[in-house]
Steps between C-alpha positions, in 0.01 A plus 500: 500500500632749249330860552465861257442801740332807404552801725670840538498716839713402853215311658497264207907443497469399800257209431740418190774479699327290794418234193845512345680476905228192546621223239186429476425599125749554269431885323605495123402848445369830598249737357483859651392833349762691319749737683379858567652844521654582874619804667593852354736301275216290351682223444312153436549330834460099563146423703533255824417226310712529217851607764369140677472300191842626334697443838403139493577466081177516435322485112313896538214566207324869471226617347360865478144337416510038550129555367595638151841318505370156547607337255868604537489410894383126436771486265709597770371236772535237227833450582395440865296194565366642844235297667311781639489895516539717848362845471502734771474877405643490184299874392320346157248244444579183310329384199337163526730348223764563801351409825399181317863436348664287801343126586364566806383863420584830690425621840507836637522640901242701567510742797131440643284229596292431132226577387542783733703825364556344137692796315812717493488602873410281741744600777456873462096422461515288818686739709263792381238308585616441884469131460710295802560203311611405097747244382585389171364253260695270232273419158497374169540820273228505217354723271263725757783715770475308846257234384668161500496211728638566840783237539547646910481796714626659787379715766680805616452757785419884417589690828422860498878612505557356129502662164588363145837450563455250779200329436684446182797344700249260691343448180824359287583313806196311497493448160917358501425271801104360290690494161790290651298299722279397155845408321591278810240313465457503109412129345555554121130572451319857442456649907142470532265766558174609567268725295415869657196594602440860271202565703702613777744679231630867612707707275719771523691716212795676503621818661447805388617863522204591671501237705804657691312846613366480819182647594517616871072488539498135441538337877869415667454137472437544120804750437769298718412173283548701196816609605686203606339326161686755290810496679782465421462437060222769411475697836171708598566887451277845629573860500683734701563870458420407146774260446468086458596353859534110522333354814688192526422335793209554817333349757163546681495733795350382809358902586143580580341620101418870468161569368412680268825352293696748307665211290878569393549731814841475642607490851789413727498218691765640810853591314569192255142390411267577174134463485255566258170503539253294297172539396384268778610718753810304571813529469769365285836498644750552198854327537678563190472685214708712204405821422556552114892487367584415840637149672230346721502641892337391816243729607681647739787595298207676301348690789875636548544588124153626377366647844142454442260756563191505688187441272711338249424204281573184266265464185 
């Protein structure tokens, strides 16, 4: 089978390079969003994708906007009679004139279990929302986000110690090992696929700035699952001694809850520990964080630097 692949970030280059390292399709080309400014320098720097697809020669096509640029892009893919498109996380939705373009159609990995979490952030939506299991889903791409056929789908384990960065690992390793598995056993014919069932649909959007501050009188449950959602791309932020201070990773704390709660109150927990208390009563035991223009510290390297005072708080 000969393949185009649409995607961009490092979770995506990896599933390019798993389908390249396979055999099992031939990949005539590569479609990723264009290079952006990096470092102080601000130099256009090569996405994972695109460093993947030029160290294995490669065809590499960008677009600031496919939608508006269609025309030019089928042009493109003319010269490449691909059977079928691969998308996974390419950052920009195709027009239908695309998706269509190839024989057998395009597909797209998904990182939930469809109709469930349809939308821009399923892992960080799933993790906020404590579940224990997702997975991912492969489907025909049409014209409504997260709507087509499901072609297969994979179950994956949430355990409580995981945030976006390794659910996201389990997540592109279940979709490599599905996608390959449905290339073993591909018979020349479109992979068939069953309609979804949009009465069980859940969405979810995508992140935004005020997503990331944390309100300390919401429960602990409710701020820990926030927290390891956000980390490690958009990272949940509070206050302290009126400065921005990252809270980068927690875990629940297994002490008796104070009542009345006095949410964002700090406390030791012996010489290395961090707790903050929630608006539960509970407490929040704070790992890691970075205080503003500073590199990220255990807690108890911040005990030691910022010496916290009795009464003091986050928020």
């Amino acid at each position: 089978m000969k393949i185009g692949y649409f995607g961009t970030p490092e979770h995506s280059a990896k599933l390019l390079k798993a389908l390249v390292d396979s055999k099992l399709v031939e990949v005539l080309f590569v479609v990723t969003n264009p290079d952006r400014p990096k470092g102080r320098s601000r130099t256009p720097e090569h996405g994972p994708v695109k460093k993947i697809a030029l160290g294995h020669g490669l065809p590499v096509f960008q677009y600031e906007s496919i939608k508006k640029e269609k025309d030019k892009a089928l042009s493109d893919f003319g010269s490449f009679p691909a059977d079928l498109y691969i998308v996974f996380a390419y950052g920009s939705i195709l027009p239908s004139e695309v998706f269509r373009h190839p024989p057998l159609r395009s597909i797209n990995l998904h990182g939930s279990l469809l109709p469930d979490l349809r939308g821009a952030s399923p892992l960080q939506t799933a993790l906020w929302k404590g579940y224990t299991k997702s997975g991912i889903t492969i489907q025909y791409i049409t014209e409504k986000m997260d709507e087509g056929d499901i072609i297969a789908s994979q179950e994956v384990e949430v355990t409580p110690e995981d945030d976006t960065g390794t659910l996201m690992d389990k997540i592109t390793q279940a979709g490599i090992a599905t996608i390959l598995d449905l290339l073993r056993k591909f018979d020349g014919k479109s992979f068939s696929a069953t309609p979804q069932d949009s009465s069980k649909a859940t969405y979810c959007g995508k992140i935004k700035a005020e997503d990331r501050i944390l309100d300390w009188s919401l429960n602990a449950e409710d701020l820990h699952n926030r927290i390891r959602a956000l980390f490690p791309d958009a990272v949940a932020t509070t206050q302290f001694r009126e400065k921005r201070m990252n809270i980068l990773k927690s875990k629940l704390s297994e002490l008796t809850p104070e009542l009345p709660a006095s949410p964002g109150k700090l406390k030791r927990l012996d010489k290395k520990g961090l707790l903050t208390q929630c608006g539960d009563g509970r407490f929040l035991e704070i790992l890691e964080l970075q205080p503003e223009n500073k590199n990220r510290m255990s807690s108890s390297d911040f005990l030691n630097g910022f010496r916290i005072q009795e009464g003091e708080t986050f928020g």
